[in-house]
Structures are given as C-alpha cells and as structure tokens.
C-alpha angles and dihedrals in degrees: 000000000000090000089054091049098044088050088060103169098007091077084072101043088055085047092056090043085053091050099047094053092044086058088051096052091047112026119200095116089238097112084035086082094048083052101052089048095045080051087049095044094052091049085049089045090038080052104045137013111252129174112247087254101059078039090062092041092052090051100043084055097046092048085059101041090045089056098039087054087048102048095047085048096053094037081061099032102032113188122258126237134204083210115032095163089061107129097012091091105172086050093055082063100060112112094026119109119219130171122242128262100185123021127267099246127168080000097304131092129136143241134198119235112182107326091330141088132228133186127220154201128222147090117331102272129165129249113285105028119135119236142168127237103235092168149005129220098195111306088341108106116227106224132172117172111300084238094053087047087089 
C-alpha cells in the first residue's frame, strides 16, 4: 500500500501503459478507451493533488465518456474490412456452384464444400446436379440448378 500511495499519479499513468499492451495483445479497441482515461487521469493527478476517491471518479467519467464518444464515432465511420465476410461462413459461399452429394428431397439435400457438409434448401433435385448457392438462412445453404442460376 505504501508503494501505491508514494507512486501518486504514476499509478495512472502504468495503468494506462497496462491497458494499452493488453489492447495490443488482444486488439478489439475496447481497453484502448480505459487507457486513454487512466493517461488523462494521471496528467490531471500529476496537475493537481486529488484524494484517491475524486481520482477514481475522474477516471470512472472519463472511461465513459471515452466509450460513449467512441461508440457514436464508430455507429457513423464503421471500420472497414479486407475481408468483411469473415466469420459469416455460409455467406462467403453465395455465388459459388457446387454438385450434390445427397439429393435435394422434401426441399433439403446436402453438398460438400472442402472437407465439410453442408445442407441445403431448394427444389427436389437428384444426387449429382450441379447447382449454385444463391443464399444462406444461418449455417442452410439456398440452391436453385447451376443452369436456372442466370
């Protein structure tokens, strides 16, 4: 405790240095924000001499305020990806044409894609027939004939 108490400000500023590595480690710019409050806590300490509790208070405001501002900002500027389709797997299959490996019956059937299966919805259609995801409903795969794809 007496080592917390002689460092004053410079607990804020290794907090913000914490923070900032931990983003770093595991990037999603969420800790980013606590960081930059704990940074602006410590200048404001470093500025001025606040009991612990007004220290927490300025950091808990400035965390929010720091995640509101960001928030607001990302909702109007989203970030761009390379690869926006990413972890929507079934979506990064429409377009692509694939055969049947079990026939399209009552509607469902199934096709392989790589080492995986996936089932389907479309016409009835017999094994083998070629046909081209046009959709996907969660991890079920929309079809209709590779030649009726247009």
């Amino acid at each position: 405790m007496e080592l917390i108490a002689e460092l004053g400000a410079w607990n804020w500023m290794i907090l913000a240095g914490v923070l900032f590595s931990l983003e770093l480690l595991a990037p999603g710019i969420f800790l980013m924000w606590f960081g930059l409050a704990a940074a602006v806590t410590g200048l404001i300490v470093f500025r001025y001499d606040l009991a612990w509790q007004w220290q927490l208070i300025w950091f808990c405001a400035l965390s929010l305020t720091a995640v509101l501002l960001a928030a607001r900002y990302l909702r109007k500027h989203p970030i761009e990806s390379d690869h926006p389709l990413l972890n929507e797997r079934a979506e990064q299959h429409v377009g692509q044409s694939y055969d049947l490996i079990d026939a399209i019956v009552n509607g469902r059937g199934s096709v392989k894609i790589g080492d995986s299966i996936w089932r389907v919805e479309g016409p009835d259609l017999p094994k083998g027939t070629r046909v081209k995801v046009t959709g996907a409903a969660g991890t079920v795969l929309k079809v209709v004939p590779a030649g009726a794809a247009g």
